[in-house]
FIVEXLO-79788 format. One line per 5 residues: number of its first residue (from 0); for each residue z, x, y of C-alpha. Coordinates in Angstrom, 2 decimals. Example, Ala and Ser with C-alpha at 12.3 -4.5 7.8 and 13.67 -1.06 7.14 Angstrom:
REM FIVEXLO-79788
0> 7.80/12.30/-4.50 | 7.14/13.67/-1.06
REM end
This chain:
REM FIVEXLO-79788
0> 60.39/44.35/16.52 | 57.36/46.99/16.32 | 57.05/45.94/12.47 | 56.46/42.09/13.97 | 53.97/42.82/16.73
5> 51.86/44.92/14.24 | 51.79/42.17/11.55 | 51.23/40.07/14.44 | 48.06/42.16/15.45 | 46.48/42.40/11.63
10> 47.07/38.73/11.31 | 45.06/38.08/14.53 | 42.92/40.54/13.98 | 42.21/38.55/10.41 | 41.86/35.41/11.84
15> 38.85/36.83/14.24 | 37.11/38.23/11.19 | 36.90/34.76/9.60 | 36.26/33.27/13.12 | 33.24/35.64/12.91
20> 31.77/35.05/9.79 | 32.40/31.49/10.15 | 30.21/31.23/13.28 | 27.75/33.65/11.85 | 26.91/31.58/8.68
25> 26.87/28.31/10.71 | 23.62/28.55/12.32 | 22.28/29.30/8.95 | 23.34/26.36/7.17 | 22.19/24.12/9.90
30> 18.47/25.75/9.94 | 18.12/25.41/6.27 | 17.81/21.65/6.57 | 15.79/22.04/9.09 | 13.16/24.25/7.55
35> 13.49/22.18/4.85 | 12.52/19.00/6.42 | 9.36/20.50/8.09 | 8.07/22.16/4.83 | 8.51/18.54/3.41
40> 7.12/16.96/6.34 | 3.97/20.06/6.29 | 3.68/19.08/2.60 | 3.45/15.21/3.31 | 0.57/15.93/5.94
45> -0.91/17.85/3.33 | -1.05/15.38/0.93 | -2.70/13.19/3.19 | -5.39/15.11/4.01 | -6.27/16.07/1.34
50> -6.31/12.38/-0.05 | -8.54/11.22/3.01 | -10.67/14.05/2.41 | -11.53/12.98/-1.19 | -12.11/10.04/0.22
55> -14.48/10.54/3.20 | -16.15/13.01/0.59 | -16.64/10.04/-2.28 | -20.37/9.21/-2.12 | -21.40/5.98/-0.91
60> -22.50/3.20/-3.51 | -25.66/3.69/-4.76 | -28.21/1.27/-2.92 | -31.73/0.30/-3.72 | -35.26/1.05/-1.68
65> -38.25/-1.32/-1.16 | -38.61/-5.05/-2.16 | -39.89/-7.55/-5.04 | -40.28/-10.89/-5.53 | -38.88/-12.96/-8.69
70> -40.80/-15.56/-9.89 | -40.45/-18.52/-12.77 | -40.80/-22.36/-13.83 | -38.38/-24.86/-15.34 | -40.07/-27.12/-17.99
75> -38.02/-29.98/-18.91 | -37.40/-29.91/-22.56 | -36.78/-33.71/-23.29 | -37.87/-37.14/-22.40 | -36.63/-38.72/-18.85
80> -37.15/-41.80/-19.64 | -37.67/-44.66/-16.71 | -36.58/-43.62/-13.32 | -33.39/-46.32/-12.30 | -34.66/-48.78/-9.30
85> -32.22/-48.40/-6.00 | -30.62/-51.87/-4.35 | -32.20/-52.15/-1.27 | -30.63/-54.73/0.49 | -30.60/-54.14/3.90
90> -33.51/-53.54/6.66 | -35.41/-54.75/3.36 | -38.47/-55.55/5.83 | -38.86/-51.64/6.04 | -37.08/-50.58/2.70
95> -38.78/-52.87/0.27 | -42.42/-53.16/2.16 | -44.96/-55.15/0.09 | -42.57/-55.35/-2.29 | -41.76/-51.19/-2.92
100> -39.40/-50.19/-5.19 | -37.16/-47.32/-4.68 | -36.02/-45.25/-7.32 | -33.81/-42.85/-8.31 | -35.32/-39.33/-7.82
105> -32.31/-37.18/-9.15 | -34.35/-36.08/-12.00 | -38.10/-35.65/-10.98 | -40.58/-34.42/-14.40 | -44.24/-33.69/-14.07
110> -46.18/-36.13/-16.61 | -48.51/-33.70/-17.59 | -47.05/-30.34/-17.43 | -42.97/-31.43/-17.80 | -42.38/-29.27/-14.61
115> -38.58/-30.24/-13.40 | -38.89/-30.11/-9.41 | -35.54/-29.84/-7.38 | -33.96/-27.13/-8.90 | -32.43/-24.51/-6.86
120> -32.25/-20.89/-7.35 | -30.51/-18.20/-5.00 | -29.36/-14.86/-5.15 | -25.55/-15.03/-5.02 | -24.90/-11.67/-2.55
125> -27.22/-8.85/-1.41 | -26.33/-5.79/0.23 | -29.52/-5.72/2.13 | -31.75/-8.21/3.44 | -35.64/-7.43/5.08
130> -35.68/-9.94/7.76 | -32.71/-10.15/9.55 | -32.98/-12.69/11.72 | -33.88/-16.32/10.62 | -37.42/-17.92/11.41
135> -37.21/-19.78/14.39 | -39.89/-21.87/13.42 | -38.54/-25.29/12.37 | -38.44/-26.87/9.43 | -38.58/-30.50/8.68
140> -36.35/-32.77/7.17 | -37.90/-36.29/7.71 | -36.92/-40.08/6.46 | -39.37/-42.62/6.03 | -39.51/-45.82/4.09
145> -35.33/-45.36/3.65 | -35.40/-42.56/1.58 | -34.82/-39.02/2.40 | -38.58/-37.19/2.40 | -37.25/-33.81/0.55
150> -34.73/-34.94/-1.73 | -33.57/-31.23/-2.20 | -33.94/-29.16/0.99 | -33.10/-25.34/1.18 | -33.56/-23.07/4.95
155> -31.58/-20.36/6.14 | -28.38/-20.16/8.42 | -29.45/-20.35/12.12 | -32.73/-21.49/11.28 | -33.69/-24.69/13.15
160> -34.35/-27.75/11.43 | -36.34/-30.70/13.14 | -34.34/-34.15/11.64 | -36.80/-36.59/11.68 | -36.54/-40.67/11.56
165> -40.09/-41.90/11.29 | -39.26/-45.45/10.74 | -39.39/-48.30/13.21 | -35.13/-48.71/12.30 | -32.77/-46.18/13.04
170> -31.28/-44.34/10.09 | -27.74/-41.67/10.25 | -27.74/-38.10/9.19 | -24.63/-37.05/7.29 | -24.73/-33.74/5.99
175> -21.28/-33.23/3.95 | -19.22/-30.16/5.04 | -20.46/-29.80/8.51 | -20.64/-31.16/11.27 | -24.01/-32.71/11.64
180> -23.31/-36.56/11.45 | -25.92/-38.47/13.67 | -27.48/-41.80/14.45 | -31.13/-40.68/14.44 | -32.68/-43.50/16.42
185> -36.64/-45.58/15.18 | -39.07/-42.75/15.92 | -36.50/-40.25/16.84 | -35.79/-36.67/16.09 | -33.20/-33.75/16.69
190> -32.50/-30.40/15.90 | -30.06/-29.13/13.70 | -29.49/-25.03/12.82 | -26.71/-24.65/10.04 | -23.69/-22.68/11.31
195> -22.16/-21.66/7.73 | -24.26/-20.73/4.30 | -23.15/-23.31/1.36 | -21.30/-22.10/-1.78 | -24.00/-24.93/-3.25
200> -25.89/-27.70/-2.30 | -24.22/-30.57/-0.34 | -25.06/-33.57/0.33 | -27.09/-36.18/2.91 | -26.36/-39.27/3.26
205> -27.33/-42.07/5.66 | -24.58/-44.68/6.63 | -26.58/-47.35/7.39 | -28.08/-47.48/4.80 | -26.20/-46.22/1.38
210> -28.32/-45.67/-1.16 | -30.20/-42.85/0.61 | -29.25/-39.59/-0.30 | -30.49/-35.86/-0.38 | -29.21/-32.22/-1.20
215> -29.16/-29.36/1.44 | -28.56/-25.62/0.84 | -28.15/-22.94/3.00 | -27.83/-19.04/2.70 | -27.28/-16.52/5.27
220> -30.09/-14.16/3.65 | -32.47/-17.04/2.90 | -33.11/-15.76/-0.76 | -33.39/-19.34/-1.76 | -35.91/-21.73/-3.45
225> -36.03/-25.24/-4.64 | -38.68/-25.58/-7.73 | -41.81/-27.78/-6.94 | -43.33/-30.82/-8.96 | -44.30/-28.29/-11.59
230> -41.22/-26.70/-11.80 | -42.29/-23.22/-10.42 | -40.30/-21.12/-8.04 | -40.66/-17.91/-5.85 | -38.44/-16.13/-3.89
235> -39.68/-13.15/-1.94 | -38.97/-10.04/-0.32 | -35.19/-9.19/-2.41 | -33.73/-6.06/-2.43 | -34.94/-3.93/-5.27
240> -33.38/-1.24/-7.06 | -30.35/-2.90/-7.46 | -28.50/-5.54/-9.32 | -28.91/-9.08/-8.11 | -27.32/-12.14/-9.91
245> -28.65/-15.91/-8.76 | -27.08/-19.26/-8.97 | -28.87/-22.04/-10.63 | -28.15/-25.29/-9.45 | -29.72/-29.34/-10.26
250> -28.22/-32.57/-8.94 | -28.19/-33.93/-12.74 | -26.90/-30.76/-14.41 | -24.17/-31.39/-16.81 | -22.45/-27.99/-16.03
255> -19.48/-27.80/-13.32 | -20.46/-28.35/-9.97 | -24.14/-28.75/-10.70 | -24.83/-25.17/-12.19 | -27.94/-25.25/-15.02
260> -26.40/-23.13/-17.53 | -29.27/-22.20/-19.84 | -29.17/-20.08/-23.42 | -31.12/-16.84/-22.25 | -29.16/-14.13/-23.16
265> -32.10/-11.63/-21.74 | -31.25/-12.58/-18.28 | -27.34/-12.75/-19.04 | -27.03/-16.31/-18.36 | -23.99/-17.87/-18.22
270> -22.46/-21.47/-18.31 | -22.10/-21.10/-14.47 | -25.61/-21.19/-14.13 | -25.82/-17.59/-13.24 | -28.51/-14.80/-14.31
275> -29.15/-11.18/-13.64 | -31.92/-9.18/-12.87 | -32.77/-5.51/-10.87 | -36.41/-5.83/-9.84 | -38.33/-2.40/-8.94
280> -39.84/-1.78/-5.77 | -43.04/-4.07/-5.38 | -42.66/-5.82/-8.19 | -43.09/-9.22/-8.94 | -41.06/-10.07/-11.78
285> -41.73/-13.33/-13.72 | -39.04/-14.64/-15.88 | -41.53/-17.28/-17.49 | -40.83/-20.26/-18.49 | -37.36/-21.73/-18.43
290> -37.29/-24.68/-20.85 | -33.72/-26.80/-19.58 | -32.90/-28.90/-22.89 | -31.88/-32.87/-22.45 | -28.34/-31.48/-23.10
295> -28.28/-29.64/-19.97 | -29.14/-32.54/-17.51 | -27.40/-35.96/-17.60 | -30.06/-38.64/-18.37
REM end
């Protein structure tokens, strides 16, 4: 009986000795995880800062100071030939006065110095522009005879444009891609401001009477330019000191959507019409003379 209640004691005695050990190593193992999980989660915050540190700390992209101009002329390199005659057939007591022909003006040529008028040049993106607001002087886009007065017409987003109709018959303003679509009445005008910059020129039509027709182009910067009857073009106040690449555009172009592509390899040109240039500060940088081959424009 003794012998049992002291085997009895050392087995209990045993059994409290495990009990002890057991709940002494039990904390441990449940902290480990824990410390592990906070050095992982320390390390992960680490990480991160240090990542948007190297970021913020990048330096910015390299931007340009002052402004230049660009400056140019298109010469058309081939033979036009005989401008088509419109059909006029309605209103044809205003349209074909004392017997006036209209005629197709898609590809305009100076006789004497081959000048091609109507093309349009624009810078494609800027990252800074001088004037930031548009003019809010308007510009006009008038109709007389039945024919569009400008038939290429360039201003900048927000800037107000005064539509004209200064014939005794009333004549409708469709300007593709917006929403400008109005009966201008004999003698009337309105005011139009372009809400959205085009990706190119679009086009004007009048309803009433359908063989009018025009181009319009609009640019949030207003780095834009339409060549005049000799073919010359400036565009002022860019961004120098920093890449700029322009889009070349003519109604009669045989390149996709109306881009001039042009073999100048100087400027970079490409069959997209597109050319490159970084103008220093103050400078007015003429790319000469731009000869446009017969091959280029539809005829």
């Amino acid at each position: 009986m003794p012998t049992c209640s002291r085997s009895n004691q050392s087995a209990a005695i045993v059994a409290l000795v495990i009990l002890a050990i057991a709940s002494g190593c039990r904390p441990e193992r449940v902290a480990s995880p824990g410390a592990d999980a906070e050095a992982a989660h320390a390390l992960k915050a680490t990480l991160v800062s240090a990542s948007s540190g190297a970021g913020a700390a990048a330096p910015a992209a390299a931007t340009g100071t002052g402004w230049g101009s660009l400056t140019g002329r298109f010469v058309f390199a081939g033979a036009p030939g005989t401008p088509k005659p419109l059909i006029a057939d309605k209103d044809t007591e205003v349209c074909s006065k004392a017997g006036m022909k209209l005629l197709d003006r898609s590809l305009l040529v100076d006789p004497s110095s081959k000048g091609l008028a109507n093309v349009v040049v624009f810078a494609r993106k800027t990252a800074r522009v001088k004037e930031a607001s548009p003019p809010s002087t308007p510009l006009v886009f008038d109709q007389k005879q039945c024919e569009f007065l400008s038939p290429v017409f360039a201003a900048r987003v927000g800037q107000p444009i005064d539509v004209k109709n200064s014939d005794p018959i009333g004549h409708n303003t469709n300007i593709s891609g917006s929403d400008f679509n109005q009966l201008i009445p004999a003698g009337g005008a309105t005011t139009y401001a372009p809400k959205a910059e085009t990706g190119m020129p679009t086009m004007v039509t009048c309803n009433v009477h359908p063989w009018m027709k025009a181009y319009m182009v609009f640019r949030k910067d207003g780095y834009v330019a339409v060549s005049a009857a000799d073919g010359s073009f400036t565009i002022a106040d860019l961004p120098a000191g920093e890449p700029l690449e322009f889009q070349v555009w003519h109604e009669r172009s045989t390149g996709p959507n109306g881009a001039l592509g042009l073999d100048k390899p100087d400027l970079k040109w490409t069959p997209k019409g597109r050319f490159q240039i970084t103008l220093q500060p103050d400078e007015v940088k003429d790319i000469g003379t731009l000869d446009v081959p017969a091959s280029a424009i539809g005829t």
